[in-house]
N, C-alpha and C positions, 0 to 999 in steps of 0.2 A: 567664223567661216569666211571664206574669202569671196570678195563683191557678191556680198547674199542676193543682190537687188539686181544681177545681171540678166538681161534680158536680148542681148545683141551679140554679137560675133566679137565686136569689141570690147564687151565688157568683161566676157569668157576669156578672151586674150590678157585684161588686164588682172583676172582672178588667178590664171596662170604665173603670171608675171609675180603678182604677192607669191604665189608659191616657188615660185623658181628665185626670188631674193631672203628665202626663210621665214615672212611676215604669217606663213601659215602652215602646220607641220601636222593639221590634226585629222581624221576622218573627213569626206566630202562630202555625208549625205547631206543634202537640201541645197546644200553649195551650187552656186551658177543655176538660179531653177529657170528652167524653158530648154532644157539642153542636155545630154546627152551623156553620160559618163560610159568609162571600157578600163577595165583589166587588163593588166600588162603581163608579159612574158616576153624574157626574150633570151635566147640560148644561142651559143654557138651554129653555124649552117647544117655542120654534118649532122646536127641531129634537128632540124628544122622540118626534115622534109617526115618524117616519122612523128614529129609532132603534131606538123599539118593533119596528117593522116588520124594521129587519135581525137583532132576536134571533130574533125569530119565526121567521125566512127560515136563521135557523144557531143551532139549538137547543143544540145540542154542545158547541158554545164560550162558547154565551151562554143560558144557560137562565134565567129569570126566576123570582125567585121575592117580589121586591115590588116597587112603583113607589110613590113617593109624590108626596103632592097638592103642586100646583105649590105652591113657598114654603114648604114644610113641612121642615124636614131630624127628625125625627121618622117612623120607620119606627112603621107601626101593628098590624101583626103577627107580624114577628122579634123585635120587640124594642121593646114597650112605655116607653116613657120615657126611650131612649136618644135620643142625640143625633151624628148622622152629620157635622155641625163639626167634633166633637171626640173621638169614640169611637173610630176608628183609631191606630195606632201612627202612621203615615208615611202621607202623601199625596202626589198628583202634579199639579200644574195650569197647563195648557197654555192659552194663547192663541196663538191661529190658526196650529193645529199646532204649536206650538212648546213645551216645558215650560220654565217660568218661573221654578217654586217646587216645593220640595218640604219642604213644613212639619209639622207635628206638629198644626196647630190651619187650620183653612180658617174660620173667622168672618169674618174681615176681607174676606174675597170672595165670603161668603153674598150672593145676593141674592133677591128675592120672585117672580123667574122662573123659578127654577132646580126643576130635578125631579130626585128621584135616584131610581135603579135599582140592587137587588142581586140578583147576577146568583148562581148556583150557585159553589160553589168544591171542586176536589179535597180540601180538607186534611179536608174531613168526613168521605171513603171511608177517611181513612190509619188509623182507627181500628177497621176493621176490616179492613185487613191484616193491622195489628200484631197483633189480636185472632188471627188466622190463622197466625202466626209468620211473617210477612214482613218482611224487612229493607228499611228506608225509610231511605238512604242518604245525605239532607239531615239528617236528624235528626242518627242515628249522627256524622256526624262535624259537626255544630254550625253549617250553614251552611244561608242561604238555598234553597230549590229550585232547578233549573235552567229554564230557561224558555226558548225557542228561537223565531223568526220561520222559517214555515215556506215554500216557493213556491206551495201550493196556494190558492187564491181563497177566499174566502167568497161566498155572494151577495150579491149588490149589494142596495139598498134608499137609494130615495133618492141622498141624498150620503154614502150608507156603502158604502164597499165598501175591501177590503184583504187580505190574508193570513194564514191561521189562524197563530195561537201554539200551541204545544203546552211541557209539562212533563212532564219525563224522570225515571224511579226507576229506575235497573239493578235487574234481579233475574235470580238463576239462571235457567236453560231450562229446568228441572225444577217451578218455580213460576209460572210466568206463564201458565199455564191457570188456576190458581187467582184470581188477580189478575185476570185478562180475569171470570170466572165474578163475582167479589164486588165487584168494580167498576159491573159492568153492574145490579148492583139501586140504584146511584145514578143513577138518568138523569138530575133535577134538580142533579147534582153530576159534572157531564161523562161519566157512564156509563164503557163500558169501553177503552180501547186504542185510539186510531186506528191505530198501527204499532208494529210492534216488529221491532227487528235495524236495519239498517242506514239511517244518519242521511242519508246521500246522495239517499233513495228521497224524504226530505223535503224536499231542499235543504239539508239543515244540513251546513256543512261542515265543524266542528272543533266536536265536541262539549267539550271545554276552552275555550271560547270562545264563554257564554250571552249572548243576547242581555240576558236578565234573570237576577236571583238567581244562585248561584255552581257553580262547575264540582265534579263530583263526582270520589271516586275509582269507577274501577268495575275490578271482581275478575275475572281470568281467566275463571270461569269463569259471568259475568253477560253479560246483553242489554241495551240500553237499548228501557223499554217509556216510549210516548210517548201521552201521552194530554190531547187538546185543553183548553184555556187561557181562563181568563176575565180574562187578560190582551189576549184576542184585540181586544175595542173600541177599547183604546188604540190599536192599530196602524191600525184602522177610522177611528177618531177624527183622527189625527195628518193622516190623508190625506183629511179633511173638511175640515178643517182651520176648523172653529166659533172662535166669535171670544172662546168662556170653554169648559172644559172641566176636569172635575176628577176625579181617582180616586184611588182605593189604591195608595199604592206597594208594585209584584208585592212578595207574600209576605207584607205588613201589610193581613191581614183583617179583618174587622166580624165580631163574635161575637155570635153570636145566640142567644137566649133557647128555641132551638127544637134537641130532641132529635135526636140524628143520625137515632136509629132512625124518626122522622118523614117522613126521605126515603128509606129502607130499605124497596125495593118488595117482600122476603123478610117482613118483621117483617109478623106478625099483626095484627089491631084488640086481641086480648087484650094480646101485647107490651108494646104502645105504651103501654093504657093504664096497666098493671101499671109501667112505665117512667116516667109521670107526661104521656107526647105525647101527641098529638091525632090520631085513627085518618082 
């Protein structure tokens, strides 16, 4: 994982940097810990404003937390001087519905219409489970998150509409009051639990069988706690089916220059600032 030990503005910048020279191409969770990861999307303008409109409409899976100016792939507030071309480990990019590529570098299909949007991402809250002694069971055994296509709707908006995604951490039954409780102070970072117990209730049918990121093991005496996806547009997207379309490939996130404790509706204005974030 790239600069594991980052703990500054600059070190997130230099963990970046491995990622945008190919030194790192793999999932980010734990990656850059103290700071801030977001899911990318970014689609042509005419249909930006209808996208807008379906995060708005399903906050949970799609919580916004920048848009940038049409043609700019340059975020102006997560991440000063970064570059969303190339700042991801993996990409995914579809044409009219369909994915085509999944590259390391998106220059070559930048264009001056294109708007991108980062969206909230679970891997911000996994740092304060772990902080809680919570077993995060993607880590532990070295593999992707799970990620699941779920049968419940989203609203519509526009030519978006589709079916929530949600990501699965088993945790004991003895913990997942805890987990529901310190989740819920990320609402910008999918808040807390949509379901927990039984994958059926969601449509999922063989939790060994993700629709994204990789199947976990889970312990006798664990639950699977699911909680909504900012993989969710892609599926939105697929079924738009836009005629250029691009994202993160699930689990290769945008690292952001911006404190966890930033989205931490718990953390004080002192925290933060004593922290080095912005109250």
């Amino acid at each position: 994982m790239p600069s594991a030990a980052a703990t500054t503005p600059t070190a997130v910048a230099a963990a970046r940097h491995d990622i945008r020279r190919g030194a790192h191409t793999g999932p980010t969770s734990g990656s850059a810990p103290g700071y801030a990861q977001a899911n990318l999307v970014v689609l042509p303008e005419a249909d930006a404003l209808d996208f807008a409109r379906f995060c708005a409409r399903n906050p949970r899976p799609c919580p916004v937390l920048e848009i940038t100016d049409t043609g700019s792939p340059h975020p102006a507030t997560l991440a000063a001087g970064a570059d969303l071309r190339t700042d991801l480990p993996r990409y995914r990019v579809m044409r009219d519905g369909r994915c085509v590529d999944e590259p390391t570098d998106i220059s070559v299909y930048w264009r001056d219409d294109l708007v991108g949007f980062l969206l909230g991402c679970s891997f911000t809250f996994e740092w304060a489970l772990r902080a809680a002694g919570l077993p995060l069971a993607h880590q532990d055994q070295g593999v992707n998150v799970p990620m699941y296509v779920t049968d419940r709707p989203c609203a519509e908006a526009g030519r978006f509409s589709g079916p929530l995604v949600v990501s699965m951490r088993p945790l004991p039954s003895g913990q997942i009051g805890a987990a529901a409780q310190i989740t819920s102070r990320f609402p910008g970072m999918h808040g807390p639990p949509v379901h927990v117990g039984d994958p059926a209730a969601l449509g999922i049918e063989d939790l060994d069988r993700p629709d994204f990121g990789d199947a976990v093991h889970i312990g006798a005496d664990e639950l699977p706690v699911f909680w909504a996806c900012g993989v969710t547009p892609q599926a939105a997207v697929a079924q738009a089916r836009p005629e250029l379309a691009i994202f993160h490939s699930p689990g290769h996130m945008f690292l952001t220059d911006r404190p966890h404790q930033d989205f931490d509706s718990a953390a004080s204005e002192f925290d933060r600032a004593e922290l080095g974030g912005k109250p």
